[in-house]
Structures are given as structure tokens and as C-alpha cells.
Z-matrix of the N, CA and C atoms (Angstrom, degrees):
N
C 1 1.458
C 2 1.533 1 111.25
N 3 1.519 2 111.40 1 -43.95
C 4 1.568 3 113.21 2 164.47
C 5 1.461 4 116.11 3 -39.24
N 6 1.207 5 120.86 4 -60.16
C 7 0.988 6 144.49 5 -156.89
C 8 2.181 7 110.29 6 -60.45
N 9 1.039 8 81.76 7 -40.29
C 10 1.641 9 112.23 8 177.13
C 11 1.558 10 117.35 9 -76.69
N 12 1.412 11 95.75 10 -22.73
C 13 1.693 12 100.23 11 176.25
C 14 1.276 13 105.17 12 -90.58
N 15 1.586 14 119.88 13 -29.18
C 16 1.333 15 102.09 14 -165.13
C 17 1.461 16 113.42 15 -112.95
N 18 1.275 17 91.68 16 9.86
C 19 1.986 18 97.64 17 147.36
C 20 1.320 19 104.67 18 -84.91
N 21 0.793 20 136.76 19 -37.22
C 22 1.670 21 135.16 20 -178.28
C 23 1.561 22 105.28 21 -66.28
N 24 1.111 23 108.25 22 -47.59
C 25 1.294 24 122.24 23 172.71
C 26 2.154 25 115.38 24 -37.79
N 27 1.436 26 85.88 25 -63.02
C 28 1.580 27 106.41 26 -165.46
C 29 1.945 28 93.86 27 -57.91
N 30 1.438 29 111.38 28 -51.98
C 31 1.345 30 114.05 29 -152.57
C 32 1.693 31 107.21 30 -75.65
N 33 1.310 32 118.73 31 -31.07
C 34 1.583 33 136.41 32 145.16
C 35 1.442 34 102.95 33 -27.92
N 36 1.174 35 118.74 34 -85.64
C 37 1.322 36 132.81 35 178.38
C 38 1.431 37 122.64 36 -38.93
N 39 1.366 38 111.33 37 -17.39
C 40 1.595 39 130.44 38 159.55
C 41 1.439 40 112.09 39 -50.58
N 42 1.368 41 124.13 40 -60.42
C 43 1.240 42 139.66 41 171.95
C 44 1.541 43 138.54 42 -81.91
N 45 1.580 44 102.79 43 -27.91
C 46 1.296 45 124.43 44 -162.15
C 47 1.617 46 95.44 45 -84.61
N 48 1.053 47 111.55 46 -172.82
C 49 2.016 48 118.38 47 138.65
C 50 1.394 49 88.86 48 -116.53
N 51 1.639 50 113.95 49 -170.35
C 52 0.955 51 130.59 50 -161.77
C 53 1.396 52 112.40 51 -102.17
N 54 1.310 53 122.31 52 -12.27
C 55 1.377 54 138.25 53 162.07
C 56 1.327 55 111.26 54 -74.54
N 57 1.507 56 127.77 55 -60.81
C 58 0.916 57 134.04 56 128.70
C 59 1.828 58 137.86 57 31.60
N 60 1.720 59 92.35 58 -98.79
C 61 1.359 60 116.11 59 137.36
C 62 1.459 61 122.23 60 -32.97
N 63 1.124 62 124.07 61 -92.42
C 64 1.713 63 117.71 62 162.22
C 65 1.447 64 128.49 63 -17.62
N 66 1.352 65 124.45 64 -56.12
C 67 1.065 66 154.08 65 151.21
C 68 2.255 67 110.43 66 -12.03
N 69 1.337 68 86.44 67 -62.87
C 70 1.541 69 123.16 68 -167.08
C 71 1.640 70 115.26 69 -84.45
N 72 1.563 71 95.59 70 -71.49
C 73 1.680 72 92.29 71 174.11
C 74 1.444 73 129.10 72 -100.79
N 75 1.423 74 111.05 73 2.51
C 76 1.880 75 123.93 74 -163.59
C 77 1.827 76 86.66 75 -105.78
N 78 1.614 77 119.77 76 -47.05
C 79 1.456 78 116.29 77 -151.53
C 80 1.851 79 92.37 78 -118.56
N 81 1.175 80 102.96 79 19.32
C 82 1.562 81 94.57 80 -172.49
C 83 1.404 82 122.46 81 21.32
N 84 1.392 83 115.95 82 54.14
C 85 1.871 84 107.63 83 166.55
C 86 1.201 85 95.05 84 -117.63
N 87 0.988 86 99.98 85 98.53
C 88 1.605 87 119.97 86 165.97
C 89 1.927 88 133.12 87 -72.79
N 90 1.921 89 84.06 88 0.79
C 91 1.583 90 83.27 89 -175.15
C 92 1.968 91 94.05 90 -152.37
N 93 1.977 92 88.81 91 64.59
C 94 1.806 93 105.14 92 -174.10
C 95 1.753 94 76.92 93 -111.17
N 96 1.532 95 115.08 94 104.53
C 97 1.273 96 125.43 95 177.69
C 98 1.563 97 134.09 96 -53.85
N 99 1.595 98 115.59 97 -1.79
C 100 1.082 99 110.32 98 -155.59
C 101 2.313 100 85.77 99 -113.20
N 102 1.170 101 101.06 100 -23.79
C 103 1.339 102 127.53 101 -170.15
C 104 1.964 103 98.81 102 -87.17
N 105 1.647 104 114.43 103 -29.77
C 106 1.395 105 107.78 104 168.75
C 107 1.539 106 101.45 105 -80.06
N 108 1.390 107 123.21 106 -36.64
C 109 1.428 108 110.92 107 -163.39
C 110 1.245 109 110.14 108 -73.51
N 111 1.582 110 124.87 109 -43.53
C 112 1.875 111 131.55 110 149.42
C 113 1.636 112 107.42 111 -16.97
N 114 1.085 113 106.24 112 -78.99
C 115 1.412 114 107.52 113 -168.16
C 116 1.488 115 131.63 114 -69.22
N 117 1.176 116 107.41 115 -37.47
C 118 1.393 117 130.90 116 140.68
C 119 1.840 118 115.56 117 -25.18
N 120 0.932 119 101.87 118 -81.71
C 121 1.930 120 116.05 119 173.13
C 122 1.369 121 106.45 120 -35.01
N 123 2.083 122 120.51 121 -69.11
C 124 0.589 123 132.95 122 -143.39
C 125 2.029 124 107.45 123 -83.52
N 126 1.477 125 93.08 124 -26.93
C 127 1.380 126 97.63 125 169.05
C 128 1.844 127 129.41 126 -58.52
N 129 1.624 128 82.68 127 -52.60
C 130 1.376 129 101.04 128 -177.08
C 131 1.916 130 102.12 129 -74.09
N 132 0.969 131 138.23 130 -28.16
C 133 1.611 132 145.66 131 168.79
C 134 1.586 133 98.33 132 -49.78
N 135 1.420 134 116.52 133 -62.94
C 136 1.748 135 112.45 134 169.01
C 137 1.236 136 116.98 135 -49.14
N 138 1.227 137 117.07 136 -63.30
C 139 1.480 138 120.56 137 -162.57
C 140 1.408 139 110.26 138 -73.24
N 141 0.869 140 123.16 139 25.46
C 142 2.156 141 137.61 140 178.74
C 143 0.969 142 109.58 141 -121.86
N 144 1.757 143 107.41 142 -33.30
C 145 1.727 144 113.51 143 -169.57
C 146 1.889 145 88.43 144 -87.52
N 147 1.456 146 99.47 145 -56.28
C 148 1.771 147 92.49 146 -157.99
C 149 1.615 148 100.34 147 -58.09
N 150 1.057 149 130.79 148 -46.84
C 151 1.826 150 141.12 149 -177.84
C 152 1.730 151 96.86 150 -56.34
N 153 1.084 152 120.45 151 -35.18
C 154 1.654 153 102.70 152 155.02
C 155 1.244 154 164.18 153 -89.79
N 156 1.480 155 78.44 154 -8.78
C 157 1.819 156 90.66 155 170.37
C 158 1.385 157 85.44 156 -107.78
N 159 1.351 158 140.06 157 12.62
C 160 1.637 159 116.29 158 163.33
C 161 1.446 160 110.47 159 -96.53
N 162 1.440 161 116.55 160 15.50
C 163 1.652 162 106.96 161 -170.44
C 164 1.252 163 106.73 162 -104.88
N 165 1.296 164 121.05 163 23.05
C 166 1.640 165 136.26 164 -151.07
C 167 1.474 166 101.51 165 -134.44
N 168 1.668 167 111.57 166 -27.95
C 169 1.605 168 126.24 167 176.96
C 170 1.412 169 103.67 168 -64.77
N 171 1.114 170 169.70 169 122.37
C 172 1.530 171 155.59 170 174.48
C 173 1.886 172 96.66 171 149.64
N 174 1.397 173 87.65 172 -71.78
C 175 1.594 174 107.59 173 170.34
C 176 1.441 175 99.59 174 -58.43
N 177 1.152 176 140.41 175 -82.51
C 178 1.435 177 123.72 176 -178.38
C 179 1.708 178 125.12 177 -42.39
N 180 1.350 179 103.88 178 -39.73
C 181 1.391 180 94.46 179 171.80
C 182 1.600 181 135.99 180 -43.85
N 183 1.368 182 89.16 181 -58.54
C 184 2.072 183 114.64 182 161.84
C 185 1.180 184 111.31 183 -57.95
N 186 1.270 185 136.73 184 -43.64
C 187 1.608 186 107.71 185 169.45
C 188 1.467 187 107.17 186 -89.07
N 189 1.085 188 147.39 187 9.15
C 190 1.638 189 140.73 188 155.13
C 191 2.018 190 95.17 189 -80.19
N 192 0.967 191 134.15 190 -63.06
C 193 1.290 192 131.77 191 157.21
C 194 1.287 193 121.45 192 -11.08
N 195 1.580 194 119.97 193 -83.23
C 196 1.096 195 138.12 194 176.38
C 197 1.696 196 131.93 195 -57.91
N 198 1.451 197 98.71 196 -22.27
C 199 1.609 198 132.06 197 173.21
C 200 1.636 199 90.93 198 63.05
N 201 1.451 200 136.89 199 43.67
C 202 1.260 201 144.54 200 -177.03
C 203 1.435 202 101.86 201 -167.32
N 204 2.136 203 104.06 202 157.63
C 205 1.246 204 115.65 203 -161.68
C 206 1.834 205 68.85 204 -132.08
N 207 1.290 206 129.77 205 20.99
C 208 1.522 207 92.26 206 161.76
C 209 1.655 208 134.24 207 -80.64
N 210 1.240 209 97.98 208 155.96
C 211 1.782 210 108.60 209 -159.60
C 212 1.364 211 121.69 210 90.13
N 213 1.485 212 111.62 211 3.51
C 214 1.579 213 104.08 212 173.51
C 215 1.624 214 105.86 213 -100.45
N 216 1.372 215 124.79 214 133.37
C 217 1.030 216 132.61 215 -174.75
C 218 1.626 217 103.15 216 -61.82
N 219 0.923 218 116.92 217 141.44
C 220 1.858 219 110.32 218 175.15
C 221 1.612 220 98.77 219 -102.40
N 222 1.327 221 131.80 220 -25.65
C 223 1.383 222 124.28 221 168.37
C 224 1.336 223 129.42 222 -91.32
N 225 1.295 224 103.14 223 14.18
C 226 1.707 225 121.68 224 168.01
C 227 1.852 226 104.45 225 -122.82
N 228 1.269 227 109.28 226 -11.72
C 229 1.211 228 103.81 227 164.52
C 230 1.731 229 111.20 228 -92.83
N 231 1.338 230 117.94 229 -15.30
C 232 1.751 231 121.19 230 179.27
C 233 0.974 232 94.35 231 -80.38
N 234 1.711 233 145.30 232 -36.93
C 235 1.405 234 139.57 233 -121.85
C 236 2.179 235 76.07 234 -110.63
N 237 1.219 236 109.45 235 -21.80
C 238 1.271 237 96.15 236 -172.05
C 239 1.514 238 115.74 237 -81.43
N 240 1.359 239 96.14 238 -26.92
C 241 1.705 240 104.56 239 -174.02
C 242 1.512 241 95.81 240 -71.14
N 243 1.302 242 110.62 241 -56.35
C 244 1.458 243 109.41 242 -162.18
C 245 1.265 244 109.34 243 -51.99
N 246 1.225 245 129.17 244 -20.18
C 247 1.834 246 144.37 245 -163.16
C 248 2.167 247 94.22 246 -80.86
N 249 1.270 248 103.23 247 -52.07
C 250 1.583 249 121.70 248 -146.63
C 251 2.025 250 77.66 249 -95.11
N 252 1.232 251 128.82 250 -54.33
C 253 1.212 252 109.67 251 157.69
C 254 1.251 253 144.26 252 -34.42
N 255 1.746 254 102.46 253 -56.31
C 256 1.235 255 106.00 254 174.80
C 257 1.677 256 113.01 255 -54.85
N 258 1.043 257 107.10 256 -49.71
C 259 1.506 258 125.28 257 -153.09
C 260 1.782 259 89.13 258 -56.00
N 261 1.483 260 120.97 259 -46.87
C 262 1.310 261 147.64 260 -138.93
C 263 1.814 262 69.75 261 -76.88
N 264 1.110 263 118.41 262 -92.27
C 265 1.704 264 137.96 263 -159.39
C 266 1.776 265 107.38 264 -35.70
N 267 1.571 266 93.92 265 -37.02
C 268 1.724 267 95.76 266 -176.00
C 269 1.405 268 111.75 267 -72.34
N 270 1.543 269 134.93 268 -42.54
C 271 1.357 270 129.01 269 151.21
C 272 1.119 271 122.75 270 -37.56
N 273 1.384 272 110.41 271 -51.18
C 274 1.886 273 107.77 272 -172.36
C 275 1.835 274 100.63 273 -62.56
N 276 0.956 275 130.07 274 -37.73
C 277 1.772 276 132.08 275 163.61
C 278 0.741 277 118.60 276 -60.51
N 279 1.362 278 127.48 277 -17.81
C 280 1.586 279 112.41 278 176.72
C 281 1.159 280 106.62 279 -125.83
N 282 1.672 281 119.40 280 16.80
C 283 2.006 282 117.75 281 163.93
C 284 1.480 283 96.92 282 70.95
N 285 1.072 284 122.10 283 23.67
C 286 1.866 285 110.08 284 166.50
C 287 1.703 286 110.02 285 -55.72
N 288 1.034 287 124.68 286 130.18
C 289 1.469 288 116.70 287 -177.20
C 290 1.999 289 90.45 288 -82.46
N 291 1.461 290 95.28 289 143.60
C 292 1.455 291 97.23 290 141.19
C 293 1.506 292 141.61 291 -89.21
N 294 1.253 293 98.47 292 -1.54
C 295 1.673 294 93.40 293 157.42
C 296 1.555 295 91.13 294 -166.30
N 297 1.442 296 90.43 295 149.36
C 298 1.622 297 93.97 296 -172.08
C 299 1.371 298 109.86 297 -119.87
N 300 1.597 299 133.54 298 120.85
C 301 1.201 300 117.81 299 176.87
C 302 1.596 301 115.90 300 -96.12
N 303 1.132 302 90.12 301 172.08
C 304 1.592 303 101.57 302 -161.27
C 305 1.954 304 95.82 303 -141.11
N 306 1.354 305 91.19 304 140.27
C 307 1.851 306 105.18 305 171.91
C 308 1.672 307 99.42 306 -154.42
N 309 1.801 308 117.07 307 50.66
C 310 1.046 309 109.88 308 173.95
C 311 1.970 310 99.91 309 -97.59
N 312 0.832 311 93.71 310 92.18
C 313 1.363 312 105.49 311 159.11
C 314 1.125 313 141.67 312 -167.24
């Protein structure tokens, strides 16, 4: 049962902070607003990142399958990098954090 909490524990802690955490499962206030908007952000920040580099898994599967990339456009596959590049390079210039923590509370 130990054992079970503190996997639960770790993957919480994915999203949470550790105050946070406390906050949530030690003091049960489940509605300390500054600790929903933390977790909140930080959840939805994963689940955009992981849901996007998994929409690309399908397409990779079939050409590891097929041991061929015919039918994939190679200038709709450049036009994509250059897009997810660009996009990539313009944050890094302007210091966008990719995840921002927060302990305002």
C-alpha cells in the first residue's frame, strides 16, 4: 500500500509543486485558487506537449512497417519543420519559459 502511494505520490508531483501537493492531498483544500491555477497550467502544458509529439506516432509506425516513406510528401514534410522550427527559434528569442513555476501563495 506504501508502495502505491508513492507512485501516486511521484506522478502528482509531475504537475503539482510540493506545496501544492500538501495543499491538495495532506490538507484536502481542493479549491486554494492559486494551487488550482499551478496545476491547472501545468497539466494542460503536458498534455499539448505529450498529444503532440504523439500525433506523428501512427505515421511513423507505417513507414517502420512498410520499411518505406513512399507517399510522404518531402515538401510538406520541410514546410512542417520549418513551421515547428520557426515557431521553436521565436520563443527561444524572446525567453518564453516552457514551464513556469510558481510558489505564489
Amino acid at each position: 500500500m506504501e508502495q502505491a502511494k508513492d507512485i501516486f505520490e511521484k506522478l502528482a508531483l509531475l504537475v503539482a509543486t510540493p506545496d501544492c501537493y500538501d495543499e491538495f492531498f495532506n490538507k484536502m483544500n481542493f479549491m486554494h485558487v492559486p494551487c488550482l491555477k499551478s496545476t491547472l497550467s501545468k497539466g494542460l502544458g503536458l498534455g499539448i506537449v505529450a498529444g503532440s509529439s504523439m500525433v506523428k506516432i501512427p505515421q511513423v509506425l507505417k513507414i517502420m512497417m512498410n520499411k518505406s516513406a513512399e507517399g510522404i510528401s518531402i515538401y510538406g514534410t520541410l514546410m512542417e519543420l520549418f513551421a515547428v522550427s520557426g515557431a521553436t527559434a521565436y520563443c527561444y528569442v524572446k525567453e518564453f519559459p516552457f514551464r513556469v513555476e510558481t510558489d505564489d501563495f
